[in-house]
C-alpha positions as CSV (number, residue, x, y, z in Angstrom):
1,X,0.0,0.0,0.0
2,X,1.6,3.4,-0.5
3,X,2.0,6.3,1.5
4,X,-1.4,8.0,-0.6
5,X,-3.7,5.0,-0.5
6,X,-3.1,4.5,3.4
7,X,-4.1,8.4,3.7
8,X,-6.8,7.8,2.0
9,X,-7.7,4.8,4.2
10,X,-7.3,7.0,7.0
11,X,-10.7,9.4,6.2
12,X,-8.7,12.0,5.2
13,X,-10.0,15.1,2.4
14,X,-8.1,14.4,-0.5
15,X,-6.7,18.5,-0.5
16,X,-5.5,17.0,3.7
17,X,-4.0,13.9,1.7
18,X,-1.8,16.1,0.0
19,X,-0.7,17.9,2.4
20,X,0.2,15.2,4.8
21,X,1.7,13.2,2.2
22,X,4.2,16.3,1.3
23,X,4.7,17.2,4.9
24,X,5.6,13.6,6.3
25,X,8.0,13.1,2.8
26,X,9.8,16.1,3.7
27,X,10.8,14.4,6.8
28,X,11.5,11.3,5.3
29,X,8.5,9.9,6.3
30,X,7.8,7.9,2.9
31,X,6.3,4.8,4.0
32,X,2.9,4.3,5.9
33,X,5.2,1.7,7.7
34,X,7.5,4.5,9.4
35,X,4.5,5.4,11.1
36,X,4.8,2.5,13.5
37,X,7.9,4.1,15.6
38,X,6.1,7.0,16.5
39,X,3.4,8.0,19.4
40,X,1.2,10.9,18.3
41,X,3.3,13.4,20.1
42,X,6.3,12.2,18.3
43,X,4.7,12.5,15.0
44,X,3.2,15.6,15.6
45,X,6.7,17.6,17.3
46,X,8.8,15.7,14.4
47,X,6.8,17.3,11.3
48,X,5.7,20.5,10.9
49,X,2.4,20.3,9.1
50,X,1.1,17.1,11.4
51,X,-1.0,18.2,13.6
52,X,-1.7,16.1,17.4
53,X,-5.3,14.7,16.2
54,X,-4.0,14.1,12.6
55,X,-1.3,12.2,14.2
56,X,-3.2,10.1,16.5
57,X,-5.4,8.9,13.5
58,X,-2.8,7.9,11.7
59,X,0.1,5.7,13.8
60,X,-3.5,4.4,15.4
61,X,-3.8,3.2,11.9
62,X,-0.5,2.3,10.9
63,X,-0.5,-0.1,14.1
64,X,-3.9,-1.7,13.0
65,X,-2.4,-1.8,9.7
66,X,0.8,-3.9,11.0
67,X,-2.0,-6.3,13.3
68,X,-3.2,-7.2,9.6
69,X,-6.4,-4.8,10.9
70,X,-7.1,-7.2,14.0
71,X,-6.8,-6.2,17.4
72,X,-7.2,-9.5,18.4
73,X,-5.7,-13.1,16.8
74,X,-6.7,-16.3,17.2
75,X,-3.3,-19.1,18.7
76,X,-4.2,-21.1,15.6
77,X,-2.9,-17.8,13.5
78,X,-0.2,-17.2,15.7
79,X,1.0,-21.0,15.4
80,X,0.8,-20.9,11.4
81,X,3.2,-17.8,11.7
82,X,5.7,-18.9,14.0
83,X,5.6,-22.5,11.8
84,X,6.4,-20.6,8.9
85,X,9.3,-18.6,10.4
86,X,12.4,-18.1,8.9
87,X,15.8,-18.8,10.1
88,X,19.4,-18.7,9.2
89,X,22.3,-21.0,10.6
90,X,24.1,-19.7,13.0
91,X,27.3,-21.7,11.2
92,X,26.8,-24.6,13.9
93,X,24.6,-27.1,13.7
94,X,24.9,-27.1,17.8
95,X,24.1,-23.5,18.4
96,X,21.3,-24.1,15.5
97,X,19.5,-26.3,17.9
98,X,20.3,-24.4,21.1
99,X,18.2,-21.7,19.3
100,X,15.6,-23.8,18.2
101,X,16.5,-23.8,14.1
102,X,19.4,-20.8,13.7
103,X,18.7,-17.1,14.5
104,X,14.9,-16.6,13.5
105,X,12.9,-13.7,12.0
106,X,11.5,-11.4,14.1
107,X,13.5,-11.5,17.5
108,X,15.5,-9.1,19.2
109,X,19.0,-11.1,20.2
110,X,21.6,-9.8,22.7
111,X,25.4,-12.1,22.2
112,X,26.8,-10.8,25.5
113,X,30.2,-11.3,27.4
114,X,34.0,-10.5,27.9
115,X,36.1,-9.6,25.0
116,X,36.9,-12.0,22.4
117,X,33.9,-14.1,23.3
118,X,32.7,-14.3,19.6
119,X,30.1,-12.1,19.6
120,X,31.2,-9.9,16.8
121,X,32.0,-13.6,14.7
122,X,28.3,-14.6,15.6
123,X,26.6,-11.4,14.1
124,X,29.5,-11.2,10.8
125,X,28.3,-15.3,10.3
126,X,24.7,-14.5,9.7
127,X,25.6,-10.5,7.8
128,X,27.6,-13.0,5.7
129,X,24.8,-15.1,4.9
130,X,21.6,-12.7,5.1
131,X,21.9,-11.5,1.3
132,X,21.3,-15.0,0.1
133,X,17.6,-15.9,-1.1
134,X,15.7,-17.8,1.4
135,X,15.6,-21.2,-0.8
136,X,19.2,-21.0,-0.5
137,X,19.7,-20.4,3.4
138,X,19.8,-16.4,3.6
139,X,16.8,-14.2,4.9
140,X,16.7,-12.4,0.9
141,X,17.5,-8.7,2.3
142,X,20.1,-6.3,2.9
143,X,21.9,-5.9,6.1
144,X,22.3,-2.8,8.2
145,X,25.4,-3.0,10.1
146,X,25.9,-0.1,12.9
147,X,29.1,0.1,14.1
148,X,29.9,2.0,17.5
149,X,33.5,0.4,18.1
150,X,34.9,0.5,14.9
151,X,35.5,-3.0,14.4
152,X,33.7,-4.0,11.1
153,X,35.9,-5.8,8.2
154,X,34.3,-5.8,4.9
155,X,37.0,-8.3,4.2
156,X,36.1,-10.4,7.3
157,X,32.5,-10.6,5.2
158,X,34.0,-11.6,2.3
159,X,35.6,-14.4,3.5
160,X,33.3,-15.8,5.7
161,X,31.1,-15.2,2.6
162,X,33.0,-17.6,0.5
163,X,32.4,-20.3,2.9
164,X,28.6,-19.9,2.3
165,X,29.1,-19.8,-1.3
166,X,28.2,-16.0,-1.4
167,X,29.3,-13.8,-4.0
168,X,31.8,-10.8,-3.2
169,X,29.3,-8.5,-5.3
170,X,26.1,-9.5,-2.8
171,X,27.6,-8.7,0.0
172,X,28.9,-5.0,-1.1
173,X,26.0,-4.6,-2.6
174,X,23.4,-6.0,0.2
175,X,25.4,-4.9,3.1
176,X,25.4,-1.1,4.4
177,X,27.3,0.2,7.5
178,X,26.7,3.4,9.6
179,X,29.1,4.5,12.3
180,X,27.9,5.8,15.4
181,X,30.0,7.8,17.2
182,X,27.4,9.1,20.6
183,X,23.9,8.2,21.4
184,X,22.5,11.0,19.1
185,X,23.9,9.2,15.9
186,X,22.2,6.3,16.8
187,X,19.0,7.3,17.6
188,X,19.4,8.9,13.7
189,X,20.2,6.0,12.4
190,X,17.6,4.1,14.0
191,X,15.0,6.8,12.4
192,X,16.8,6.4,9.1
193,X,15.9,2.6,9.0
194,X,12.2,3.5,8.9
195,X,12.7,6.4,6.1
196,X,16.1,6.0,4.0
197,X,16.8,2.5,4.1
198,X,13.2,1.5,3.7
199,X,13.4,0.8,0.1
200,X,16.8,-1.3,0.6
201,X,14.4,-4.6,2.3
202,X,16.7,-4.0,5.2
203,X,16.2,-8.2,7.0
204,X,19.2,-7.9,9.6
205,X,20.4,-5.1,11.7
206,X,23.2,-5.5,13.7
207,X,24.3,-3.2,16.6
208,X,28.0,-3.6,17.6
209,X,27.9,-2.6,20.1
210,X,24.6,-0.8,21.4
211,X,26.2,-0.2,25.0
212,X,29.4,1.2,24.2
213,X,27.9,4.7,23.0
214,X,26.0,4.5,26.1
215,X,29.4,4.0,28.3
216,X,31.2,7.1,27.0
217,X,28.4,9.4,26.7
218,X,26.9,8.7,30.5
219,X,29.7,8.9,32.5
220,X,27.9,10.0,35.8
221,X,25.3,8.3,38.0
222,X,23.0,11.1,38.4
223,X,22.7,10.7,34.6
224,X,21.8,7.4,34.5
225,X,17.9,8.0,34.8
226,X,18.6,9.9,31.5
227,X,20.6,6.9,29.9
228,X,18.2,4.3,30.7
229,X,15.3,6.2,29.6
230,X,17.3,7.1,26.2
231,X,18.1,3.5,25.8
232,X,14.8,2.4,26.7
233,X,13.6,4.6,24.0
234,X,15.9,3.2,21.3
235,X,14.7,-0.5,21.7
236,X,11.3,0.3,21.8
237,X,11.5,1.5,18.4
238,X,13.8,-1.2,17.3
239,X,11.5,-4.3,18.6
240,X,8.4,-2.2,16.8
241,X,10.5,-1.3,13.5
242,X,11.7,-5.3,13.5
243,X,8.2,-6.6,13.5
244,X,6.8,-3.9,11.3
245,X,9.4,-5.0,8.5
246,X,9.8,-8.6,9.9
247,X,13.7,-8.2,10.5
248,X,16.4,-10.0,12.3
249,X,18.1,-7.4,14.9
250,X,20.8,-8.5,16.9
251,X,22.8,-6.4,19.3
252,X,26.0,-7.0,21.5
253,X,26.4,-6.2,24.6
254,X,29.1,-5.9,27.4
255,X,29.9,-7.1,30.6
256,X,30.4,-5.6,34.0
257,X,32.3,-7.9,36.7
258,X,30.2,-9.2,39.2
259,X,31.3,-11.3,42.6
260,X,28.7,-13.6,43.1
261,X,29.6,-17.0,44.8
262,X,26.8,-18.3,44.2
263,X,26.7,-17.4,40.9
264,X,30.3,-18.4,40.2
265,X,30.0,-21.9,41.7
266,X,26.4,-22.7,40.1
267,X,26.8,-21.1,37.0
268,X,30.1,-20.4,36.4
269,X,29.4,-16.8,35.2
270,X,31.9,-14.0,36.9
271,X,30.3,-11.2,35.0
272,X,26.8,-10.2,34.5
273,X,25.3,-8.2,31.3
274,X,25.9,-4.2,31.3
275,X,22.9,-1.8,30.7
276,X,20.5,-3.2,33.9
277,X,17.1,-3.8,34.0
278,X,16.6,-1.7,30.6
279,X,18.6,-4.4,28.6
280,X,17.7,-7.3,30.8
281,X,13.9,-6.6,29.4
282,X,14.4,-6.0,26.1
283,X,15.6,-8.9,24.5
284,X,14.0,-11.9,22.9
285,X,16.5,-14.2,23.3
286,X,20.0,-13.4,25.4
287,X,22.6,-16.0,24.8
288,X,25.7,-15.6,27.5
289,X,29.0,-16.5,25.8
290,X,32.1,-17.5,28.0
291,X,35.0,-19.8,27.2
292,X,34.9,-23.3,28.4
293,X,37.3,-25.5,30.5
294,X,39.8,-27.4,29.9
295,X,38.2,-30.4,29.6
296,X,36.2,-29.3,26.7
297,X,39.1,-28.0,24.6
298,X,41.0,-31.3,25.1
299,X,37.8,-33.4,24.3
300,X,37.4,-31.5,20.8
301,X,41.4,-30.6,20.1
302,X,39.9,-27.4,19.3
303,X,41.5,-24.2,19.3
304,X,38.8,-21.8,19.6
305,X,35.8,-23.2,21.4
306,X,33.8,-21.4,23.3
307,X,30.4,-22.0,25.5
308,X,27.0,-20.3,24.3
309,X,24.7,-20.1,27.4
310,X,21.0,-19.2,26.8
311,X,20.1,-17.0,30.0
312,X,16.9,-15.4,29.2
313,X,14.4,-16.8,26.6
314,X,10.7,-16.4,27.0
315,X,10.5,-20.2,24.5
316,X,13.5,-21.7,24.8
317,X,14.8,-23.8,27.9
318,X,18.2,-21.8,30.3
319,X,20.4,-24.4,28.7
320,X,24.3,-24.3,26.7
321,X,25.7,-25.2,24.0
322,X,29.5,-25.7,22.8
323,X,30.6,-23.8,19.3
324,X,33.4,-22.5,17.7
325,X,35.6,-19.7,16.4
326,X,37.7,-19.8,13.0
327,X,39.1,-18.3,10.2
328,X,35.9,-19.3,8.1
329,X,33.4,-18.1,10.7
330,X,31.4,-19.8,13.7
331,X,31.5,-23.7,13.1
332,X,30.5,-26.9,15.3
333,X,34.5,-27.4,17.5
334,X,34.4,-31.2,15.8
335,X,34.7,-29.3,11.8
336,X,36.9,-26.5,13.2
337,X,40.2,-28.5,11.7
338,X,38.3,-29.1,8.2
339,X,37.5,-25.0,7.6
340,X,41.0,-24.5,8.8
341,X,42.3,-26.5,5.8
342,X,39.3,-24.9,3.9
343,X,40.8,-21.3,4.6
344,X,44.7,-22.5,3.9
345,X,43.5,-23.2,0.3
346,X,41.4,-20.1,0.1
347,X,44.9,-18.5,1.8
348,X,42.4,-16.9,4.3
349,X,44.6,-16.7,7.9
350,X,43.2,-16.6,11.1
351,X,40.5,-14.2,11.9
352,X,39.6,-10.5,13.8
């Protein structure tokens, strides 16, 4: 439906139609979809020409719209949906079935831990293999890829890329990167995703990391009320905008050091996820990465295993998993010596 017709559908005069129409365009507002990520007052501070009522009629509306113009649905609808959801591997066929099929469509997924965990290797695995068509394992879209640390490799794509069987020319084509450099960038770019990269079929964002600006923009506690709410803010528009477009948005997140005994000795986790509460709630899945023991690394003679740890899922069991790192991207720790040889002939050398 375009932006017009949904007007229209709205009971607005044709001579309002216009008007609207040119008003929301002029700030960037040029699908009926964008409407989603805004509340009334939103709408109506954001563009001049919109006025309060107008606005409530029409993200009222544009949510309805999104329902499929239910308020209510039926489980037997809901079950049809989730059968028919999409996933992509996560590169191991362990991890796959941790998660219940790969990383699906239409969750919100925090990889959280220390450094060097293999979260940023988790989220380049699936940009690698998002611009593929679904029949042949990829979600069929582009991929947003905000960077806040500055550690994003086109390269690193590319040759994960090759293990998938995906063409250099897909992934600079279907991949797009924004760097963030304070909380006011990304709260831009999280607006732009609605208006700019609408017509791009944007089906995986990735957030690397969404703390971090967070971190060095709220240095003291008496701000933190102010940080929470901004951060609140952002993933509120983030879990609308995913389920609006039916995207794939995964974030990473880091850690802050916690001494728990218990914890430690029943769970074996000496840090706990940063960004409180606000984060805690947010997510649809929250997967816990730490490296295992020694025993595990002997049993699999691997040489970059780590331990994925599902801690918050509101369907799937608090349960772990074992996967590894590698120059070829996340793999099972049993095939990490076969894409090893794989990236010797490719002459692809470690990984970053």
């Amino acid at each position: 439906m375009e932006l017009e017709e949904f007007l229209k559908l709205a009971g607005l005069t044709p001579n309002k139609v216009k008007l609207i129409k040119r008003a929301l365009e002029r700030a960037g507002i040029t699908n009926w979809r964008n409407l989603v990520t805004y509340t009334p007052e939103e709408l109506a501070a954001a563009v001049d020409g919109v006025t309060a009522q107008t606005a409530y009629v029409v993200t009222r509306l544009a949510r309805k719209q999104i329902r499929g113009g239910k308020l209510f649905k039926k489980a037997r609808d809901l079950a049809l949906a989730e059968k028919n959801r999409t996933y992509i591997t996560t590169g191991s066929k362990r991890l796959d079935k941790l998660l219940g099929g790969g990383w699906s469509v239409g969750t919100l997924v925090e990889l959280v831990g220390e450094p060097q965990m293999g979260k940023t290797q988790l989220a380049l695995t699936a940009a690698s293999i998002a611009p593929l068509p679904i029949e042949q394992g990829g979600l069929g879209g582009s991929v947003l890829w905000i960077d806040t640390e500055g550690a994003f490799r086109v390269q690193r794509l590319v040759e994960i890329g090759r293990r998938f069987s995906v063409e250099e020319d897909q992934i600079y084509e279907k991949v797009f990167h924004a760097e963030v450099f304070s909380v006011s960038d990304l709260e831009d770019v999280i607006r732009a995703v609605t208006s700019e990269m609408i017509e791009e079929n944007v089906k995986l964002i990735v957030i690397d990391s969404l703390i971090d600006v967070f971190r060095k923009e709220y240095t003291d506690l008496h701000r933190l009320p102010e940080r929470q709410r901004r951060m609140n803010n952002i993933l509120h528009k983030v879990k609308v905008q995913l389920r609006a477009q039916q995207q794939l948005v995964m974030y990473t997140n880091h850690v802050t050091a916690k001494i728990d005994p218990y914890k430690v000795i029943n769970e074996g986790m000496n840090s706990i996820p940063a960004g409180g509460f606000t984060l805690g709630h947010a997510s649809d899945i929250r997967l816990y990465l730490k490296r295992p023991g020694k025993s595990i690394r002997d049993k699999y003679k691997a040489q970059w295993p780590r331990v994925a740890r599902i801690i918050d899922c509101g369907w799937l069991p608090e349960s772990e998993t074992i996967f590894s790192l590698g120059p070829l991207g996340v793999c099972d720790p049993e095939d990490e010596k076969k894409y090893v040889k794989q990236a010797e002939e490719l002459k692809i050398t470690g990984y970053a």
